[in-house]
C-alpha positions, 0 to 999 in steps of 0.5 A: 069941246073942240080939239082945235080950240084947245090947241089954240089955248095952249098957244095962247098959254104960252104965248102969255109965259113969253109976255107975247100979250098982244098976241095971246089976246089976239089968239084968245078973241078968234077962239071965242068967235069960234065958241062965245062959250068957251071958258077956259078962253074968258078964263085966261083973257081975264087973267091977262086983263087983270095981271098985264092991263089991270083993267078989273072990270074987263077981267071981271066980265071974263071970269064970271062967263068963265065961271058959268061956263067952265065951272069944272075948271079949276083955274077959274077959281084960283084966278078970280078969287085973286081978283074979287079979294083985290076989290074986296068984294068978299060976298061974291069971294064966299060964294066962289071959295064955297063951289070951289071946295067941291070941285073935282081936282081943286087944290084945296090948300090953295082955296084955304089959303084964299079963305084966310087972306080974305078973313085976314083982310077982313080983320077976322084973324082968328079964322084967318088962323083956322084956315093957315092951319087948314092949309098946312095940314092939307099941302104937300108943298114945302114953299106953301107951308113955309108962307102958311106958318109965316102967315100964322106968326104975321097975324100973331103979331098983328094979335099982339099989336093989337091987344097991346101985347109987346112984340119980340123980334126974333130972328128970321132963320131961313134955313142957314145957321143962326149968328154967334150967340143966338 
């Protein structure tokens, strides 16, 4: 690991945060012809093919380098989950989301909550429960277990849809007082 690379990563970092891409790409690219290895470096350039120039093909080249590469970084797991659910290449995302349950420091609320988008996409909504749940037991998080719970009430109703179950509206209730009457 190199100290120098390292500090050019941070720079590239916040070079993406100020949507500087240009120049993040430019800093990512020189230290990657220092050390073609160097994973967190194909992590983040994949994060910007991906999120600022949606070319899926190039990120996808970085995040499997960033993966054989860095496989202790948590980043990479939680990027290119993203990614593989978005191009529904659920195969592949198993096999991520399996490694990714045991590496050291990964935030395991976030890989459940990557399980459960992909069985949700997959129609699977019974285990795309099962992993909200895992996902509401396991953070710490007010804003995750907010999504988690309105996860779990969207694919009821989705349930209910489709066992032809009539649907109530009920009112949203974000925190504030419920209308006269309610």
């Amino acid at each position: 690991m190199s100290l120098r690379n390292e500090q050019l990563l941070s720079d590239a970092d916040q070079k993406i945060k100020d949507n500087k891409i240009n120049e993040a790409i430019h800093i990512l690219n020189d230290i990657i012809l220092d050390d073609p290895l160097f994973g967190k470096a194909h992590n983040h350039l994949g994060f910007i093919y991906e999120t600022k120039i949606k070319d899926y093909t190039k990120a996808e080249e970085h995040y499997k380098i960033a993966y054989q590469t860095a496989p202790d970084y948590c980043a990479i797991y939680y990027n290119y989950s993203i990614l593989l659910s978005t191009l529904k290449k659920f195969d592949v995302l198993t096999e991520l989301l399996t490694k990714a349950e045991n590496v050291p420091g990964m935030n395991k609320s976030t890989i459940y909550n990557e399980w459960a988008i992909m069985f949700e996409a997959q129609g699977e909504l019974d285990k795309a429960i099962d992993y909200y749940k895992k996902v509401v037991t396991s953070t710490f998080d007010n804003k995750t277990l907010d999504i988690a719970m309105a996860s779990v009430d969207r694919i009821n109703k989705k349930k209910a849809f489709l066992s032809g179950t009539p649907i109530q509206n009920t009112p949203v209730n974000n925190g504030g007082p419920l209308p006269p009457g309610m």
